[in-house]
C-alpha angles and dihedrals in degrees: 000000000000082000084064090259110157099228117242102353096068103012115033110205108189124187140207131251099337091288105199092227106066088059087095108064127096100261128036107242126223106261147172116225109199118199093247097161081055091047090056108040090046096046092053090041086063098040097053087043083051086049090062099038145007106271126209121246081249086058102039092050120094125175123179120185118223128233119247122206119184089197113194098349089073096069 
């Protein structure tokens, strides 16, 4: 921007995972937010239930699906 860049229409910044702080620039960047506190409570729940018994591949398996925010460059 200070090289006179119109963000997002001639330069896209994208970020990673929501991160706090780029809230404070100018303009708000296109990001992805991943549920990492889910990630993690999920992944040692299933680890301490496969500690106590043998788990299916259907059991074992967790998917999570990111956010996606196209920040500015949706409007």
């Amino acid at each position: 921007m200070a090289a006179g860049l119109e963000v997002p229409r001639q330069l896209l910044i994208a970020g990673f995972n929501g991160l706090e702080f780029l809230e404070g620039l100018p303009v708000r960047l296109a990001t992805t937010r991943s549920p990492r506190r889910k990630i993690g409570s999920e992944v040692t729940r299933v680890l301490l239930e496969a500690m106590k018994r043998s788990l299916t591949p259907d059991e074992r398996r967790l998917i999570f699906r990111p956010e996606i925010d196209l920040g500015d460059a949706a409007h």
